[in-house]
N, C-alpha and C positions, 0 to 999 in steps of 0.2 A: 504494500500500500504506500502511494509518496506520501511523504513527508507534508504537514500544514503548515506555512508558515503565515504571519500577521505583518503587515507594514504598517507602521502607523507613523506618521509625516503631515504636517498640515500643506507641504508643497506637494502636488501631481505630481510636477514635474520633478521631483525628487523621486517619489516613490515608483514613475515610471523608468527612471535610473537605473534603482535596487533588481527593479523585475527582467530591467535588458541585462542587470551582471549577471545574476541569478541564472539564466538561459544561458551564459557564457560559461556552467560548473557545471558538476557532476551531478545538481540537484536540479536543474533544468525539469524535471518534472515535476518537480513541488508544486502543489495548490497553493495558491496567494491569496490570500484575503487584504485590502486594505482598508486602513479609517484617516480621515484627516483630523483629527482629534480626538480626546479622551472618552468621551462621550458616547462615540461609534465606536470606538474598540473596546469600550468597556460591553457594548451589545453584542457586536461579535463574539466575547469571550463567555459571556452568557448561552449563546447559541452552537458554539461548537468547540473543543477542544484542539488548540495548537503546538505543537513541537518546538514551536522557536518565534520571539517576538524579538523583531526589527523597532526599534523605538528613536524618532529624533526626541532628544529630551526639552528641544525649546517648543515647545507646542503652545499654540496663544495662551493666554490667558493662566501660562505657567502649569496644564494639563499634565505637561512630561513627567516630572516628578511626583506627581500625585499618583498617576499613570502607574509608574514602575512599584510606586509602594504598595499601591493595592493589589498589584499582579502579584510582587512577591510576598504578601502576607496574605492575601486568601486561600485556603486551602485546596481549593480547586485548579489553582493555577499555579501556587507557589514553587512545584518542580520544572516549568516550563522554564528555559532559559530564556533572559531580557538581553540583546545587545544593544547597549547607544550607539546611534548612526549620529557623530557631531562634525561638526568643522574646527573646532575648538582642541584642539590634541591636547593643547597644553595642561588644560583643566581638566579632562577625561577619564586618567585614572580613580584624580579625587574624586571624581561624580559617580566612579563605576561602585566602588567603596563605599563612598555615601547612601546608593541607591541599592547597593547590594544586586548591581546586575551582573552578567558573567563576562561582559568585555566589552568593549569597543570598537568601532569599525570609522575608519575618515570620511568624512564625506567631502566631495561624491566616493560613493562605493566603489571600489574596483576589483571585478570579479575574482581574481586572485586571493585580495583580502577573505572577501565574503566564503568563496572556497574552502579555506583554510579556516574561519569561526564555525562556518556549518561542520562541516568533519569534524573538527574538534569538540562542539557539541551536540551534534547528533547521533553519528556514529555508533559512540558508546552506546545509546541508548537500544540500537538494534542488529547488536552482536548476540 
């Protein structure tokens, strides 16, 4: 069965980025769900279980963080890994730490990157 993954980006034009790298990897068949903000992917995750959320953490209205904490303190979601997709390298780590997501990705994505966080957290999970 592919893999679900979630985009959540208040840019299209971001999240259509993520899905042309995504076609550029070994996960090229993953089903993508996107949201442009908290609100939509908080219904999403209501409505179907996913493998791996894509998360930019600036979402209006300050969504992102709020976003990642409920993903990883709900129990229904809390094993799903969170990646931030930022522009901000510098401050990334300390966000990844703060938010207790599993890692970081540059944006824009490049399928390479993306590659290598799916495998690293996916993988394991269906050996």
């Amino acid at each position: 069965m592919p893999y679900r993954l979630l985009i959540v980006d208040a840019s299209a034009t971001a999240r259509a980025m993520v899905k042309r790298a995504l076609r550029q990897t070994e996960f090229a068949s993953a089903r993508v769900a996107e949201a442009a903000g908290g609100a939509e992917a908080i219904d999403l995750l209501q409505q179907h279980p996913f493998d791996l959320i894509l998360i930019a953490p600036d979402l209006p209205g300050g969504d992102g963080p709020d976003l990642i904490g409920r993903v990883v303190a709900e129990p229904d979601t809390r094993a799903t890994p969170v990646v931030l997709m930022t522009a901000d390298l510098a401050a990334a780590p300390a966000l990844v730490r703060r938010l207790r997501a599993r890692g970081h990705l540059a944006k824009p994505v490049r399928p390479a990157d993306l590659q290598a966080a799916l495998a690293r957290l996916l993988e394991p999970t269906h050996v």
